[in-house]
C-alpha positions in Angstrom: 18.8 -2.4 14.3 15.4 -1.8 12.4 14.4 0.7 14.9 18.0 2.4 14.6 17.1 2.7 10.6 13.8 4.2 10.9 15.3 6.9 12.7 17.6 7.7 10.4 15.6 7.2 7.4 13.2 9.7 9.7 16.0 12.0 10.0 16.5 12.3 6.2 13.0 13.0 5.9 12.8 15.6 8.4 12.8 18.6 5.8 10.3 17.6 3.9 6.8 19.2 4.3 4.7 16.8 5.5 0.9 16.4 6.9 -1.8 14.1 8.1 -4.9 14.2 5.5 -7.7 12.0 5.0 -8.1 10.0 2.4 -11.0 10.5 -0.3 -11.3 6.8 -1.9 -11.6 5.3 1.1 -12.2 7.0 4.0 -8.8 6.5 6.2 -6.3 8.3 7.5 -2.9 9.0 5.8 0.4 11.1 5.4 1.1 13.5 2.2 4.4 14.6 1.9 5.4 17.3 -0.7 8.2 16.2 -2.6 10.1 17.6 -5.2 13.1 15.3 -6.2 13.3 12.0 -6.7 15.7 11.7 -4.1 13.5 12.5 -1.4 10.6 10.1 -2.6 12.8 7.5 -2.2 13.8 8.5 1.1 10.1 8.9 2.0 9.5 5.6 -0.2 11.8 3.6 2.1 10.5 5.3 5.4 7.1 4.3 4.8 7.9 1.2 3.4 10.6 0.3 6.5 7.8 1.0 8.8 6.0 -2.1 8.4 7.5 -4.8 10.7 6.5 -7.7 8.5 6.5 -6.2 5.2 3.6 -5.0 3.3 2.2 -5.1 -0.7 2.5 -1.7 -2.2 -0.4 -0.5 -4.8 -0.9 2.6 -6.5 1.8 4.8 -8.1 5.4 4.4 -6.7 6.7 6.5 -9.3 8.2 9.8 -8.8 6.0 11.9 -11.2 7.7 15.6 -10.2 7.4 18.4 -8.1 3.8 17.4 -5.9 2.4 16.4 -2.9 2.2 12.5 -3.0 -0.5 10.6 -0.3 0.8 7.2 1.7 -1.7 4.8 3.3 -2.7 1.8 4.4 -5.5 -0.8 4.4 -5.2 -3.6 7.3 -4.4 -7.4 5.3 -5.9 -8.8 8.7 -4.0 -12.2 8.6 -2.1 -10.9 5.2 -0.2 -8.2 4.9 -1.3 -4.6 4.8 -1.7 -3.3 1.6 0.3 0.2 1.4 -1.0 2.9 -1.3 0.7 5.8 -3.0 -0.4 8.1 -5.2 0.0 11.7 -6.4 -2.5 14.8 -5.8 -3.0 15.0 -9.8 -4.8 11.1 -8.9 -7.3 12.8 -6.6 -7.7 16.1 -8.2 -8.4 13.8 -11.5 -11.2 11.6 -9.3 -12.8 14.2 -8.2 -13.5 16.0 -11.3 -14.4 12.5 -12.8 -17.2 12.1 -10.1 -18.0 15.9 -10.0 -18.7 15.0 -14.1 -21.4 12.5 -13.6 -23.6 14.9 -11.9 -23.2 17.1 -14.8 -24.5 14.8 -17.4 -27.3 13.9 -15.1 -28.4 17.6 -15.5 -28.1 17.9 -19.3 -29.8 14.6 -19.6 -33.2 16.6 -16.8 
């Protein structure tokens, strides 16, 4: 039956633009999906989320902030269980000028 689900939680999510990308803050692999209702992130919400066979934490944003690509992936819990991330593009494109900044200030400060 789970297996039966995925696939049609799959199928719902078939239209959605989606892609492999690496992750900036820490270095894995993930999936980014660009979603723009709500209706689909919760589609793609409950794929993800179904996936896991014995459940998993979720961390990050798991809110539907509009029309964007939005980044799912995991870090292994080892004996726990894995710890399942989502956030927005706006997330990394604000990190990255955040750590682009601190070289900046090093400059003025030369």
């Amino acid at each position: 039956m789970k297996h039966e689900k995925l696939l049609e939680l799959k199928e719902r999510i078939s239209h959605i633009n989606h892609k492999k990308v690496d992750v900036i803050d820490n270095l894995c692999g993930g999936e980014a999906y660009y979603i723009t209702n709500e209706n689909d992130f919760k589609s793609v919400e409950s794929f993800i989320t179904e996936s896991y066979l014995y459940g998993c934490n979720c961390s990050g944003n798991w809110n539907y902030n509009g029309e964007n690509w939005y980044i799912f992936y995991s870090e292994d819990g080892g004996d726990y269980r894995d710890e399942l991330y989502c956030y927005d593009l706006d997330y990394y494109k604000k990190m990255v000028k955040e750590f682009l900044e601190q070289f900046e200030i090093d400059l003025k400060k030369s």
